[in-house]
C-alpha positions in Angstrom: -14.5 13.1 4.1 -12.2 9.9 4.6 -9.2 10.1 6.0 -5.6 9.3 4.3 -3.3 7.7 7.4 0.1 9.3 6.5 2.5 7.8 3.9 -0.5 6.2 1.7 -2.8 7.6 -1.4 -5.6 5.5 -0.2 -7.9 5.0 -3.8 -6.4 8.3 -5.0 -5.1 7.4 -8.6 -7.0 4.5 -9.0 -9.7 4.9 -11.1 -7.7 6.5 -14.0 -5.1 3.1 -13.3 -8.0 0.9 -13.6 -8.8 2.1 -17.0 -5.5 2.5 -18.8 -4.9 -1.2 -17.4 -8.4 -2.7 -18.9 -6.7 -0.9 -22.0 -3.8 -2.6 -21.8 -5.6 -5.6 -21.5 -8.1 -5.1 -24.1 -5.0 -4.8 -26.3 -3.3 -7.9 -24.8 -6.4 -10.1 -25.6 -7.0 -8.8 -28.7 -3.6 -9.4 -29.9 -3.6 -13.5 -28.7 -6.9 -13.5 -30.2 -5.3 -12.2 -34.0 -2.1 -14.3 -33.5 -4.4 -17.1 -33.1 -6.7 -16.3 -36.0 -3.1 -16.5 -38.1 -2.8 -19.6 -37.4 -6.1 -21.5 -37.2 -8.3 -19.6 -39.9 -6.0 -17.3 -42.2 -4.7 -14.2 -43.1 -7.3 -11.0 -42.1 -8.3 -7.6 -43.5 -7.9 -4.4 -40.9 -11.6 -4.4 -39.8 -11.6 -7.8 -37.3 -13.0 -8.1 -34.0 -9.2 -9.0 -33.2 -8.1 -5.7 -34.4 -11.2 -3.9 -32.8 -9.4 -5.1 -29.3 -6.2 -3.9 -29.9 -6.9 -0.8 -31.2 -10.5 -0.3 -28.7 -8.1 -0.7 -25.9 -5.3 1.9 -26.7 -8.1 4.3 -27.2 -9.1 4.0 -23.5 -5.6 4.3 -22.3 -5.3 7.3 -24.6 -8.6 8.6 -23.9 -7.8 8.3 -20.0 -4.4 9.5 -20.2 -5.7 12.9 -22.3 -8.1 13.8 -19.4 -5.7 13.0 -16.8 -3.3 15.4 -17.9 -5.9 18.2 -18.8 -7.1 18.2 -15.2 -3.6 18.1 -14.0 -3.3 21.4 -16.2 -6.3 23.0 -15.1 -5.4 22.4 -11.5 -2.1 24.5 -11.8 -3.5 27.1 -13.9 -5.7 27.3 -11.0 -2.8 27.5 -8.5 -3.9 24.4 -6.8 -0.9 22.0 -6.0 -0.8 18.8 -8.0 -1.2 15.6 -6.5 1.7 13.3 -6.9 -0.5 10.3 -6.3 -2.3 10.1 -9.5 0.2 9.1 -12.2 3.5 10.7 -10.4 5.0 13.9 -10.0 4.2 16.0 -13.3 6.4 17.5 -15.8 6.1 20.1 -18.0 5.1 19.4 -21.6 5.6 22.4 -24.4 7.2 24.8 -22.5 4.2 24.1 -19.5 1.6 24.4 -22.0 0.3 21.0 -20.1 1.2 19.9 -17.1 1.3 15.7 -17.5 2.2 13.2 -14.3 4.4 11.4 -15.6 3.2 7.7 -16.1 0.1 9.4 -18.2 2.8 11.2 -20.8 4.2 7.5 -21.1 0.7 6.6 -21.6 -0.6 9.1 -23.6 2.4 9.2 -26.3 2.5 5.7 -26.4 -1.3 5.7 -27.2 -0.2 8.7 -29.9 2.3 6.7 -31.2 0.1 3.9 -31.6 -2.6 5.9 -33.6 0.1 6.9 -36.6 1.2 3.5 -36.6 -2.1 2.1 -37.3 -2.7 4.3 -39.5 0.0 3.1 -41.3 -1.3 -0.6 -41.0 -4.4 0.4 -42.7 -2.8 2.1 -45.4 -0.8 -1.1 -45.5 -3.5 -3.6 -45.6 -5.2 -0.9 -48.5 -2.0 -1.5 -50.9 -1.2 -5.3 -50.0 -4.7 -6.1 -48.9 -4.8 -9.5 -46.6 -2.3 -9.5 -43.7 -0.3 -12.6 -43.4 2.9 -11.8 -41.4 3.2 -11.2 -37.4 6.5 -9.3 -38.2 5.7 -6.6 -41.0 6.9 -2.9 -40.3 3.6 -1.6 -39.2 3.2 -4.2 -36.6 5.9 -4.0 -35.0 5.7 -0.5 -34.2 2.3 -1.4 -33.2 3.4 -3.8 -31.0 6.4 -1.4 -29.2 4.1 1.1 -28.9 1.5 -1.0 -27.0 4.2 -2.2 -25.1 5.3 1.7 -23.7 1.3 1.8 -23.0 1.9 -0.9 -20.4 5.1 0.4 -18.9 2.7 3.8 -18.4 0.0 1.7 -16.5 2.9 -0.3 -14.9 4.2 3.1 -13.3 0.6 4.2 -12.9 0.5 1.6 -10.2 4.0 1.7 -9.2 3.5 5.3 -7.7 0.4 3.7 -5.2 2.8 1.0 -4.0 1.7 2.0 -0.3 -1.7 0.4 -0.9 -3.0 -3.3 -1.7 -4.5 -2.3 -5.1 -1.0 -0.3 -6.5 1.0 -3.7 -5.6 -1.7 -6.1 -7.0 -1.7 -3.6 -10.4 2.3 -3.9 -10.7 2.1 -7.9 -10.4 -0.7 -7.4 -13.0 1.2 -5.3 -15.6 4.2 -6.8 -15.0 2.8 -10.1 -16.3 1.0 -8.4 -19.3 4.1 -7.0 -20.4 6.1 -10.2 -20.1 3.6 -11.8 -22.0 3.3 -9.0 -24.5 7.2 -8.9 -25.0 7.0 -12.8 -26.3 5.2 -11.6 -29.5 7.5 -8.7 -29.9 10.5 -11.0 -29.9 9.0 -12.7 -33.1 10.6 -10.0 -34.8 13.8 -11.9 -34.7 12.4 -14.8 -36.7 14.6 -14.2 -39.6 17.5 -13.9 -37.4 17.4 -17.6 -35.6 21.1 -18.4 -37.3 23.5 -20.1 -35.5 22.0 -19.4 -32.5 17.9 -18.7 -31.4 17.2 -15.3 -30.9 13.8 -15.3 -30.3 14.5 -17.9 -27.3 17.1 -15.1 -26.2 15.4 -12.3 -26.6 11.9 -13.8 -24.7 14.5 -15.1 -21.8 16.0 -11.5 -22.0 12.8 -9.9 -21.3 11.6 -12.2 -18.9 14.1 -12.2 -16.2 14.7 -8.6 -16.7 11.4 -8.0 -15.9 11.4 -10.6 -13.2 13.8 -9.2 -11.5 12.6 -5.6 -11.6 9.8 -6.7 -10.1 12.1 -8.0 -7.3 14.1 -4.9 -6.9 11.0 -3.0 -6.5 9.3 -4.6 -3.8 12.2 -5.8 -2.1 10.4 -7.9 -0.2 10.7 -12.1 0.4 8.1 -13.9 -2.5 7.8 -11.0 -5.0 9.5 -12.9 -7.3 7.6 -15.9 -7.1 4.3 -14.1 -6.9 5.4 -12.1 -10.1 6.0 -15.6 -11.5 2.4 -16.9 -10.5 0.9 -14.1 -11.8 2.3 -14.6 -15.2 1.3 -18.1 -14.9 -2.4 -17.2 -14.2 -2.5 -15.1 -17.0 -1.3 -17.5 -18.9 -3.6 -20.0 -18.4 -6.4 -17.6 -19.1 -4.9 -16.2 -22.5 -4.6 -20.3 -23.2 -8.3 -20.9 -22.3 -9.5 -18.1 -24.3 -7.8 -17.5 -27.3 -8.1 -20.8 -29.0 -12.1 -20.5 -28.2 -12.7 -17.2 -29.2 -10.6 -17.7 -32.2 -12.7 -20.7 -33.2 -16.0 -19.0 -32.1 -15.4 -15.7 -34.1 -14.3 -18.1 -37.3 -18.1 -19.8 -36.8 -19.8 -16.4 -36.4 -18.7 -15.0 -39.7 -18.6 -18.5 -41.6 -15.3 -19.0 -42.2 -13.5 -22.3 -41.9 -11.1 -23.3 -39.7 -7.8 -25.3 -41.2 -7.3 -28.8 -40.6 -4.1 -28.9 -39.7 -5.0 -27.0 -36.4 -2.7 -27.9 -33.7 -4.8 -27.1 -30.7 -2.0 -25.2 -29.0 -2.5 -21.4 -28.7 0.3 -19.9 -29.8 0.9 -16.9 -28.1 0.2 -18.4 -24.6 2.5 -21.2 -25.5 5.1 -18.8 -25.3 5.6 -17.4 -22.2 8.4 -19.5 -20.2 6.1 -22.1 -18.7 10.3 -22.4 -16.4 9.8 -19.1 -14.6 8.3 -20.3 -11.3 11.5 -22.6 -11.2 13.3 -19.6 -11.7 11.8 -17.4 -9.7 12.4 -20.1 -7.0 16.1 -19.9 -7.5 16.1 -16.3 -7.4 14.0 -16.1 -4.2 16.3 -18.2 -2.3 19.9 -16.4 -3.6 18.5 -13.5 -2.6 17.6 -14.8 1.1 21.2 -16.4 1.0 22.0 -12.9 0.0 20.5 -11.0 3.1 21.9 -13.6 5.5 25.3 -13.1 4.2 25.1 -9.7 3.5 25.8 -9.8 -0.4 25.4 -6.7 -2.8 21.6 -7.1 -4.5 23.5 -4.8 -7.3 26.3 -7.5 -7.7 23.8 -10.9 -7.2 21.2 -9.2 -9.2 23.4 -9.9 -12.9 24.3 -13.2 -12.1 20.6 -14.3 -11.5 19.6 -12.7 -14.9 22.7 -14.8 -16.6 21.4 -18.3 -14.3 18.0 -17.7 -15.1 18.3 -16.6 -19.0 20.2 -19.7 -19.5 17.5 -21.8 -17.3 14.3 -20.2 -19.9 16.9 -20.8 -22.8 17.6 -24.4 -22.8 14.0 -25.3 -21.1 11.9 -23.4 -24.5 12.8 -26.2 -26.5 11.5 -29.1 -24.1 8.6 -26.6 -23.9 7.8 -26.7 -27.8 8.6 -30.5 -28.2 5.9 -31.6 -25.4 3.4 -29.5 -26.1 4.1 -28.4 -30.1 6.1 -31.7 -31.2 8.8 -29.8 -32.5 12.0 -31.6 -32.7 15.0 -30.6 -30.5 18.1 -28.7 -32.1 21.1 -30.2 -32.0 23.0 -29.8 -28.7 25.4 -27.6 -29.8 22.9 -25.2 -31.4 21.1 -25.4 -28.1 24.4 -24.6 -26.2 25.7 -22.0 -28.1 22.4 -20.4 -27.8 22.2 -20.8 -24.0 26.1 -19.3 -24.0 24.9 -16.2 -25.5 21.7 -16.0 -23.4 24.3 -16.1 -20.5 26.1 -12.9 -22.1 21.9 -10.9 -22.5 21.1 -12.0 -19.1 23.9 -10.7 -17.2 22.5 -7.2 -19.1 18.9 -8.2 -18.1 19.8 -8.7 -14.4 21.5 -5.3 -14.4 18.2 -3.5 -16.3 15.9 -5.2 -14.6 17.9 -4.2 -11.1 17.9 -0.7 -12.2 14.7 -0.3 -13.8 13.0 -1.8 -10.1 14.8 1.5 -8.5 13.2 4.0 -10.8 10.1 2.5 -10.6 10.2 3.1 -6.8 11.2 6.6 -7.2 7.9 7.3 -8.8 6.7 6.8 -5.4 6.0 10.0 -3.3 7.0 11.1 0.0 5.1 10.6 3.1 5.1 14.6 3.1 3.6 14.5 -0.7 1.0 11.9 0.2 -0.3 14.0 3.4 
């Protein structure tokens, strides 16, 4: 029988991790791949190999969260002490009817919630039939609750922080949910008045999460390796969605338009600025340790910095690779102003939200 040194879970945990995060990423591909197929073929009925993705991969995070916590409630009706290592401490669900670590009750409502909401998008497409909108009401409750199924693998992995594989999955789901949260922010569309709120609520989200990655490790590069990480993802979401969109659109003999830009949409945007930022970030903080500045006080005025940074650049970033036009300058300041205002919020989340991830982390004692 192998040995745990003290203080680390060894591969405790990870198998069920591994799958909810293939889930998550199942859903993550699958959505790129239907944002895509918007835009280069046409609208789409509920039964797509798109769909089949996204809704394929919350059923493996549900699937894996459901037998997680039914062994976790055999094991205590059995008197036998839970371990903290696989999904967290657990909590009691219906009066301690089930006994549920905590990252898989994330994960395994999420994945419930998911279920009635497609549901709901079937029905939809049944009364309205073709599906031409990102934004309708069905969606985006698909897309929050696919969202939450990340966070659960994020603090599936955030509890095995000790060991190489539970830092390398929070990089991982970090990045999937930064790029998830783009298409959420679409939701806003309608709302782009005076200022543009999808710009601000994609900036929003990203140094937020940045930085919670940063307050969880607390340790020199994490924020630039979170930053690489989203970049690596994002070049393999922009290799692969335009071909499989294209592929899947020969396959079943459907045309593709000819005003096809060649630019995968979804990929395209993710803030192709956060390395920079992450750069600026990483060296405020080491100006912070050598000076001895509160993280808790730097943390907000990073988020403010590097919401404005993502804000103004988003606009470069569509005109060189999208040929869109650039606002007027004082659209694009007054936005930037009142990414200033979300990012001073997002640095303060993102701060707090990197402590409660690490106290999802047991004890030395709890890992023994």
């Amino acid at each position: 029988m192998a040995v745990t040194a003290p203080g680390t879970t060894g591969t405790r945990g990870l198998a069920p991790a591994l799958c909810v995060l293939l889930g998550a990423m199942s859903s993550l591909i699958g959505l790129s791949w239907d944002v895509q197929w918007h835009i280069d073929v046409g609208p789409d009925t509920f039964f797509t190999l798109p769909h089949l993705f996204i809704y394929a991969g919350s059923a493996v995070t549900g699937l894996t969260a459901l037998t997680v916590v039914l062994r976790a409630t055999a094991a205590e009706r059995a008197g036998r002490e839970l371990d903290p290592a696989v999904g967290g401490r657990a909590v009691g669900v219906f009066g301690r009817t089930f006994a549920a670590p905590v990252a898989y009750l994330v994960t395994g409502t999420s994945a419930a919630v998911f279920l009635v909401y497609g549901l709901w998008d079937q029905w939809w497409h049944g009364v309205y039939g073709f599906d031409a909108t990102i934004d309708s009401p069905p969606h985006i409750g698909l897309l929050l609750s696919v969202s939450a199924t990340i966070i659960g693998s994020l603090m599936t992995f955030a509890v095995a922080r000790r060991e190489r594989w539970g830092r390398a999955g929070v990089f991982l789901a970090v990045a999937m949910l930064l790029a998830f949260c783009t298409i959420t922010s679409l939701a806003f569309n309608d709302a782009n008045s005076g200022v543009h709120v999808v710009d601000i609520s994609i900036a929003f989200t990203t140094v937020m999460l940045l930085l919670m990655a940063t307050s969880f490790f607390r340790q020199p590069g994490a924020a630039l390796l979170t930053a690489v990480t989203v970049a690596g993802l994002q070049v393999v979401l922009w290799v692969f969605t335009p071909w499989a969109t294209h592929a899947y659109a020969d396959s079943v003999g459907l045309p593709v338009r000819d005003y096809v830009e060649g630019v995968p949409a979804m990929p395209n945007l993710i803030p192709m600025s956060l390395i920079g930022v992450a750069l600026v970030v990483e060296g405020v903080l080491l100006l912070g340790r050598r000076n001895g500045w509160s993280a808790r006080l730097v943390a907000p005025l990073l988020g403010a910095a590097g919401a404005v940074a993502i804000t103004a650049l988003a606009p470069v970033q569509r005109l060189v690779f999208r040929g869109f036009p650039l606002n007027g300058f004082d659209y694009i300041a007054m936005t930037c102003v009142v990414a200033a205002l979300f990012g001073l919020l997002a640095g303060f989340l993102g701060w707090r939200f990197g402590l409660m991830l690490r106290a999802l982390v047991p004890t030395e004692e709890e890992t023994r």
